[in-house]
Jmol script that loads the backbone (N, CA, C; Angstrom):
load data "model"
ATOM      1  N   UNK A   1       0.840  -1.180   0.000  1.00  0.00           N
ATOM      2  CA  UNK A   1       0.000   0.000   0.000  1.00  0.00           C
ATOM      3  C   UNK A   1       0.885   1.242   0.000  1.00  0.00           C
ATOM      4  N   UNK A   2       0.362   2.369  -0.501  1.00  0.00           N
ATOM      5  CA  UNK A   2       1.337   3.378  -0.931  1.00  0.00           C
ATOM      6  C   UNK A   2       0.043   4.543  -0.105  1.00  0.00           C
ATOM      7  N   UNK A   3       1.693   5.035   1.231  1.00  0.00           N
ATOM      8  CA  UNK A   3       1.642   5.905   2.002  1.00  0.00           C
ATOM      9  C   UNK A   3       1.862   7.424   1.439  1.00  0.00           C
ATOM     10  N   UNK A   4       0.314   8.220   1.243  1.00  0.00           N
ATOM     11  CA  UNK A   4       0.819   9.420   0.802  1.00  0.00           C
ATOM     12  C   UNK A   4       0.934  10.580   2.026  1.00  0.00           C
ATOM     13  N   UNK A   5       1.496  11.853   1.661  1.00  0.00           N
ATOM     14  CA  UNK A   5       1.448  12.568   2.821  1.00  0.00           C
ATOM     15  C   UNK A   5      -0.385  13.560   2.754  1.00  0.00           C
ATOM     16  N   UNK A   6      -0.226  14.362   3.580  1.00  0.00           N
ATOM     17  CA  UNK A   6      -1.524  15.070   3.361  1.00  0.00           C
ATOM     18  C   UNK A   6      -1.639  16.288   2.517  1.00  0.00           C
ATOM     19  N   UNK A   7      -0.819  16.318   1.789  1.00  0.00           N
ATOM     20  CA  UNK A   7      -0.740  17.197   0.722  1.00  0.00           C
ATOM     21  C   UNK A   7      -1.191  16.461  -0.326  1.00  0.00           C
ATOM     22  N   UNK A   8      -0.662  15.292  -0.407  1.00  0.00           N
ATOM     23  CA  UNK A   8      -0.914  14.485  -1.629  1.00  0.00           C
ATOM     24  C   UNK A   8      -2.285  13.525  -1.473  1.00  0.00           C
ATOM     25  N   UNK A   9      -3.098  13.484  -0.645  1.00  0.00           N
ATOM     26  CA  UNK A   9      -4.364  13.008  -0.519  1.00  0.00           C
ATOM     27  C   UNK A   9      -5.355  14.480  -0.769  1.00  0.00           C
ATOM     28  N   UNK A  10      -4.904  15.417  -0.549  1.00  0.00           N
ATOM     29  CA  UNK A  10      -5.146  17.045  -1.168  1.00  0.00           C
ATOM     30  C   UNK A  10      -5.411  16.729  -2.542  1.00  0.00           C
ATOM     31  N   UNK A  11      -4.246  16.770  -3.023  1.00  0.00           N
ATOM     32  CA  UNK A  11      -3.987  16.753  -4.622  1.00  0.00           C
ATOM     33  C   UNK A  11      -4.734  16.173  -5.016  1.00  0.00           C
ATOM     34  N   UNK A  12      -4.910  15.306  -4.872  1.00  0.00           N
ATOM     35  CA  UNK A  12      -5.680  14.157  -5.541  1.00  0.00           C
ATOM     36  C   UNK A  12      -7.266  14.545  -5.346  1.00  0.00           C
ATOM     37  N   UNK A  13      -7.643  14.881  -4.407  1.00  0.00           N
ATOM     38  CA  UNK A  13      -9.080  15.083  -4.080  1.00  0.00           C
ATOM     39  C   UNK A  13      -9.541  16.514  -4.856  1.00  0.00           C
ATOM     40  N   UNK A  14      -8.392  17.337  -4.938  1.00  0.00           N
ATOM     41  CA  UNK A  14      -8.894  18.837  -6.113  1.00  0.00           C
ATOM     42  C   UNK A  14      -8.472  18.463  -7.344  1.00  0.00           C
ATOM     43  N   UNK A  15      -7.572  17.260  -7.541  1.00  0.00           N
ATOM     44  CA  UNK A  15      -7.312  16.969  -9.406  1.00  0.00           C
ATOM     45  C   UNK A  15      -8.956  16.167  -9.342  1.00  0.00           C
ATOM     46  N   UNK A  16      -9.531  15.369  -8.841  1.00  0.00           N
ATOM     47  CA  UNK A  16     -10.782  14.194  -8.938  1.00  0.00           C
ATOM     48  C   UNK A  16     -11.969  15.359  -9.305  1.00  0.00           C
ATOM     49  N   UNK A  17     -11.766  16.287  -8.434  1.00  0.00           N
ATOM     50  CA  UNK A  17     -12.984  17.362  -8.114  1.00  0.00           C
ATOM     51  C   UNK A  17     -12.862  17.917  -9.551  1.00  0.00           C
ATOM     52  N   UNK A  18     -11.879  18.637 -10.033  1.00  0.00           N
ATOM     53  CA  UNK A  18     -11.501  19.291 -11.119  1.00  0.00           C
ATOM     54  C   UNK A  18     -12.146  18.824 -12.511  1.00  0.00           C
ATOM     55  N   UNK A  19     -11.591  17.683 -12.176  1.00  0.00           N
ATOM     56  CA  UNK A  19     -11.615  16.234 -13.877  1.00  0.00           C
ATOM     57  C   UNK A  19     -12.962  16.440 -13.908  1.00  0.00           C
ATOM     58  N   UNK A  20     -13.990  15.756 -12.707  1.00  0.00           N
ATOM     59  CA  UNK A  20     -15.573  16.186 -12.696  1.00  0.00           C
ATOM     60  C   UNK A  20     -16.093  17.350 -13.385  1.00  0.00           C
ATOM     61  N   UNK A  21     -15.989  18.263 -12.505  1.00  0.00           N
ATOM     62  CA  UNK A  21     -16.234  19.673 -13.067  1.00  0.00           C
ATOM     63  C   UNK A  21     -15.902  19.541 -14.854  1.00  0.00           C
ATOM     64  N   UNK A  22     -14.789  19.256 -15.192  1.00  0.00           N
ATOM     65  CA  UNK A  22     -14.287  19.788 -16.703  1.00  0.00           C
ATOM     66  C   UNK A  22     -15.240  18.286 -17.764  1.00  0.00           C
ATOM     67  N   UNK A  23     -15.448  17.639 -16.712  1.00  0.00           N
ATOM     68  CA  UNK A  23     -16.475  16.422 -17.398  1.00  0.00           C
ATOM     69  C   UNK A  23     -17.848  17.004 -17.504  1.00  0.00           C
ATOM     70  N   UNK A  24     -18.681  17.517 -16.892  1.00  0.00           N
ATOM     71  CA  UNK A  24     -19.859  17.919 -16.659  1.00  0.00           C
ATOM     72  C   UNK A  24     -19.726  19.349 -17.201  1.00  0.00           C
ATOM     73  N   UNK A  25     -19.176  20.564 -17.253  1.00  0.00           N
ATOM     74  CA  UNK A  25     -19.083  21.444 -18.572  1.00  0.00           C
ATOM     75  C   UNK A  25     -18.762  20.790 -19.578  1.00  0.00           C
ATOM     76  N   UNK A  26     -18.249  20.342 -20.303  1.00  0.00           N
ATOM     77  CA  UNK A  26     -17.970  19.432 -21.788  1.00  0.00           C
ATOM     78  C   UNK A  26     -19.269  19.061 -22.336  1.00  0.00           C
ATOM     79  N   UNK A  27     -19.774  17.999 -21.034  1.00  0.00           N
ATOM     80  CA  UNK A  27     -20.786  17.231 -21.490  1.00  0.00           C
ATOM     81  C   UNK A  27     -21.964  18.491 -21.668  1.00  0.00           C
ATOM     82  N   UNK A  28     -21.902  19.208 -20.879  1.00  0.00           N
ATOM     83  CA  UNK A  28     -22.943  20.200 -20.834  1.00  0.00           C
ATOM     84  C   UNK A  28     -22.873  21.206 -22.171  1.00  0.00           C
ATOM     85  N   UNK A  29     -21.756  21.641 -22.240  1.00  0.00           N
ATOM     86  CA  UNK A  29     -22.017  22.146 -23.799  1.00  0.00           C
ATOM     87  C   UNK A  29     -22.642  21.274 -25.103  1.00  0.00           C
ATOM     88  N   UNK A  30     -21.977  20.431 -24.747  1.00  0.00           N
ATOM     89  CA  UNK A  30     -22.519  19.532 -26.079  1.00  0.00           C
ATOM     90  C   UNK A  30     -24.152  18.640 -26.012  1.00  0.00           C
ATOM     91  N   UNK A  31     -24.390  19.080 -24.889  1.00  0.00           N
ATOM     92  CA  UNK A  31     -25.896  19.172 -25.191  1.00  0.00           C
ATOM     93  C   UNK A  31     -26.267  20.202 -25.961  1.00  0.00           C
ATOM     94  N   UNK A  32     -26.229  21.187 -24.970  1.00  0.00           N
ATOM     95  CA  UNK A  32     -26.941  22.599 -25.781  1.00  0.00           C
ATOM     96  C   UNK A  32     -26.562  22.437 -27.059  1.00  0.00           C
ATOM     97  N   UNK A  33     -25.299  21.821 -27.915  1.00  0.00           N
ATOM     98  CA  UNK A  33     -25.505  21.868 -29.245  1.00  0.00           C
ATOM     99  C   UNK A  33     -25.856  20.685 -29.811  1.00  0.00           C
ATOM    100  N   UNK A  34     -26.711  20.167 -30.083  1.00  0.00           N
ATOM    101  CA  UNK A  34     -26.965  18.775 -30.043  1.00  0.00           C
ATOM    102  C   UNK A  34     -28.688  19.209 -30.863  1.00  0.00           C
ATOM    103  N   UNK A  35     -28.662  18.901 -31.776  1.00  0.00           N
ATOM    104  CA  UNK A  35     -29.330  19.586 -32.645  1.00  0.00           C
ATOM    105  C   UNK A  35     -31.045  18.775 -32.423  1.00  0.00           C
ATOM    106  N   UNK A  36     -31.561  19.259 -32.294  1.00  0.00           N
ATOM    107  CA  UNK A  36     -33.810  18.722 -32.080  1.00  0.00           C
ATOM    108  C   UNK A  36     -33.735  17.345 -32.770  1.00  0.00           C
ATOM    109  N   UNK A  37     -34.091  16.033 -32.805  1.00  0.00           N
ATOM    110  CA  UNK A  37     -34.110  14.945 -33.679  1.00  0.00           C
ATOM    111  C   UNK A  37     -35.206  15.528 -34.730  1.00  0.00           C
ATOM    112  N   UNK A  38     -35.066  14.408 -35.931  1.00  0.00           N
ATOM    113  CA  UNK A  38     -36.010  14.822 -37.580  1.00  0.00           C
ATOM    114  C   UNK A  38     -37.598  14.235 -36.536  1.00  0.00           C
ATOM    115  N   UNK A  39     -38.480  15.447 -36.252  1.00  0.00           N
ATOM    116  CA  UNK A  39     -39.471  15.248 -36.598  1.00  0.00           C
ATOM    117  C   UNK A  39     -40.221  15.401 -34.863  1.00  0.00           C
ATOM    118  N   UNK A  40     -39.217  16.119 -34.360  1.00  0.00           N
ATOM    119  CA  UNK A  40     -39.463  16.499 -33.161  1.00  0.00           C
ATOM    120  C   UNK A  40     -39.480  18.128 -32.558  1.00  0.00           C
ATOM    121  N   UNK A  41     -39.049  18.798 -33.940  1.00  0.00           N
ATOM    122  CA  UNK A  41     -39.173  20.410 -33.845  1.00  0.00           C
ATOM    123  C   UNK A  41     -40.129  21.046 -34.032  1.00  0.00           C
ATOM    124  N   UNK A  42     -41.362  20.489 -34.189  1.00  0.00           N
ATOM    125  CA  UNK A  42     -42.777  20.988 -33.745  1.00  0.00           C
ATOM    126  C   UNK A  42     -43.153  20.981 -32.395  1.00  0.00           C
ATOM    127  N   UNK A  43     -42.761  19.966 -31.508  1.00  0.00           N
ATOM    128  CA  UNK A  43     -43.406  19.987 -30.425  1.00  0.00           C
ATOM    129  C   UNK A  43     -43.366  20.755 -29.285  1.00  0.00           C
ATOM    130  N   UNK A  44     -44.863  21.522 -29.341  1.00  0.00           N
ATOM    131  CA  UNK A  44     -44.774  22.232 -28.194  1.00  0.00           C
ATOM    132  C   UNK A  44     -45.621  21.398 -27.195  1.00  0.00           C
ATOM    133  N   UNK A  45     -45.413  22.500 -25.983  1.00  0.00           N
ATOM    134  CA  UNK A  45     -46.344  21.887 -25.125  1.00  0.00           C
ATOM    135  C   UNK A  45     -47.795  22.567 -24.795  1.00  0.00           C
ATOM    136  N   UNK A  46     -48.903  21.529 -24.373  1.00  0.00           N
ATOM    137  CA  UNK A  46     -50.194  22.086 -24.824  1.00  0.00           C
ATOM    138  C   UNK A  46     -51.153  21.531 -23.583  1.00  0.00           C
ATOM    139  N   UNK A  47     -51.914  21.913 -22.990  1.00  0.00           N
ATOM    140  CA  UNK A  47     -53.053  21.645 -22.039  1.00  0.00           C
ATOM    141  C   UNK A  47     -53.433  20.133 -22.168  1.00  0.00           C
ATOM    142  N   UNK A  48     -53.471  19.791 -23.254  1.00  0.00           N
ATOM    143  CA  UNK A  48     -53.992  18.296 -23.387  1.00  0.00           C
ATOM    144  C   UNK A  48     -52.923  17.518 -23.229  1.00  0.00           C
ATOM    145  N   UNK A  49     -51.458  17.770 -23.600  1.00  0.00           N
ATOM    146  CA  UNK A  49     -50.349  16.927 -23.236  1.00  0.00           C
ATOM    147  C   UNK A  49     -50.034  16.959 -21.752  1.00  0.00           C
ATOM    148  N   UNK A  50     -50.251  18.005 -20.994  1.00  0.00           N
ATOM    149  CA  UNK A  50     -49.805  18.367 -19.621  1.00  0.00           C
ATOM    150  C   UNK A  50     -51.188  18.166 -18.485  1.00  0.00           C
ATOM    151  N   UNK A  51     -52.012  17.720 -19.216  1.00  0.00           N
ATOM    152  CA  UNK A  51     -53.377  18.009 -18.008  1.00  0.00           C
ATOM    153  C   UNK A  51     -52.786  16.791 -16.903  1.00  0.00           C
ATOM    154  N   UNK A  52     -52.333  15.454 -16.871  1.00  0.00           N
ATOM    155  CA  UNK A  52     -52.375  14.497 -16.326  1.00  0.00           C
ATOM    156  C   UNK A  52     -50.793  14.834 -15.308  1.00  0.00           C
ATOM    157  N   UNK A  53     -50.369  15.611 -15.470  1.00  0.00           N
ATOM    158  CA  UNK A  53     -49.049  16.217 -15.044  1.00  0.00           C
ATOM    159  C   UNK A  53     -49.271  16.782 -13.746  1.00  0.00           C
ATOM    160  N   UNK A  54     -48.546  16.422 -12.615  1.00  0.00           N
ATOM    161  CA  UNK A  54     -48.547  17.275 -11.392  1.00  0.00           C
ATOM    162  C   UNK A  54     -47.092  18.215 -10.952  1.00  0.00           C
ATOM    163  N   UNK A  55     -46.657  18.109 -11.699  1.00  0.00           N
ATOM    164  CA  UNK A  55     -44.925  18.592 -11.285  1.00  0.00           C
ATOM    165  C   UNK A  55     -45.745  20.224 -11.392  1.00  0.00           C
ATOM    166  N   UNK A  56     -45.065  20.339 -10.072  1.00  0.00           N
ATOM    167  CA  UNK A  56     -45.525  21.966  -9.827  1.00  0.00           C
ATOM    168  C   UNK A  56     -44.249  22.996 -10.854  1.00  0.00           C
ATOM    169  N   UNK A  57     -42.909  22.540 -10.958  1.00  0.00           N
ATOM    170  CA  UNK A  57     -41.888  23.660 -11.204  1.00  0.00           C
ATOM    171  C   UNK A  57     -41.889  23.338 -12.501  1.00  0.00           C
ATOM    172  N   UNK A  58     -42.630  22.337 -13.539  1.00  0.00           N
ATOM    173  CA  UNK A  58     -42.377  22.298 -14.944  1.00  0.00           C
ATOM    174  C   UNK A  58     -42.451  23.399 -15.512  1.00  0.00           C
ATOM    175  N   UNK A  59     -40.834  23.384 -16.771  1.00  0.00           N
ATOM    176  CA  UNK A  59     -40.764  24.727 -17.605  1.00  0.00           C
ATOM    177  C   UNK A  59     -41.729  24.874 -18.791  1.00  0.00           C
ATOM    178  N   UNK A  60     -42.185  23.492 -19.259  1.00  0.00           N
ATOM    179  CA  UNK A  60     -43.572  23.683 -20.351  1.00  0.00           C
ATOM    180  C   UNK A  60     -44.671  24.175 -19.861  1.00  0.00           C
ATOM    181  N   UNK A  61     -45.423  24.037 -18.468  1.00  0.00           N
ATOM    182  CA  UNK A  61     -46.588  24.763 -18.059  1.00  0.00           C
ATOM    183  C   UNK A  61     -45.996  26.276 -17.873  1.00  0.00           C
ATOM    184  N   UNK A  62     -44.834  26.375 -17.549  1.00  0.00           N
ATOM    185  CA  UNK A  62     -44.666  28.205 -18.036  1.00  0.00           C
ATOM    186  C   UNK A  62     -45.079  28.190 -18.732  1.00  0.00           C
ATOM    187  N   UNK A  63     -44.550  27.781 -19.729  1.00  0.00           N
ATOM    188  CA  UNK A  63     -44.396  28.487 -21.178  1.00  0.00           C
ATOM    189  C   UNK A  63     -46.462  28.504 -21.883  1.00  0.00           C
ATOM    190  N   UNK A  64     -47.101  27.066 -21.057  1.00  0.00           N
ATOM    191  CA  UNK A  64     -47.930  27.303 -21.746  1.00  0.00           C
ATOM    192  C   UNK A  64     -48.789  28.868 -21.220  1.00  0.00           C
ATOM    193  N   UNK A  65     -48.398  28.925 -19.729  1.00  0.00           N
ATOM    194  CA  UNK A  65     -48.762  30.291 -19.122  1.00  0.00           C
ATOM    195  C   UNK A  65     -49.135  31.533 -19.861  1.00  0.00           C
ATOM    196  N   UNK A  66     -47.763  31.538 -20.317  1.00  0.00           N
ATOM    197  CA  UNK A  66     -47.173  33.088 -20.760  1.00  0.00           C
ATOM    198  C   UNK A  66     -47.766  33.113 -22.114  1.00  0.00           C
ATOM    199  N   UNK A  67     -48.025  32.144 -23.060  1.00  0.00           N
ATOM    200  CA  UNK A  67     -48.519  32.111 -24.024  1.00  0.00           C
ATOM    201  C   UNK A  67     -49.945  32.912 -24.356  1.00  0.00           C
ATOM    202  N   UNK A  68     -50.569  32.413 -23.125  1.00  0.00           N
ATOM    203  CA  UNK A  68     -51.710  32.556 -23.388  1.00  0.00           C
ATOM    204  C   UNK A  68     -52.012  34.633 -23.194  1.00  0.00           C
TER     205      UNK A  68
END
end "model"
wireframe off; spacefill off
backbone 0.3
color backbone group
């Protein structure tokens, strides 16, 4: 077993933290560009798709909100 000092159980725990972070922005950009699939860029959201829905913080019942 390999004895590190407490600097180097440091290191390691802000390089692990770091790698994460630079994993989860990456991945996160490349959503946002990640283009609508063929035949899914019509869909909005509408009273009859959402009536059976209880999620209080959903961003489609905004939107159907503000619409109106």
């Amino acid at each position: 077993m390999i004895y590190l000092s407490q600097g180097g159980y440091l290191a390691i725990g802000v390089s692990l933290i770091a790698i994460f972070a630079i994993i989860f922005v990456v991945s996160f950009v490349l959503y946002k560009k990640t283009p609508v699939p063929k035949g899914c860029e019509d869909l909005l959201a509408n009273k009859a798709k959402c009536e059976g829905c209880s999620k209080a913080d959903c961003p489609y019942e905004k939107s159907i909100t503000k619409e109106k």
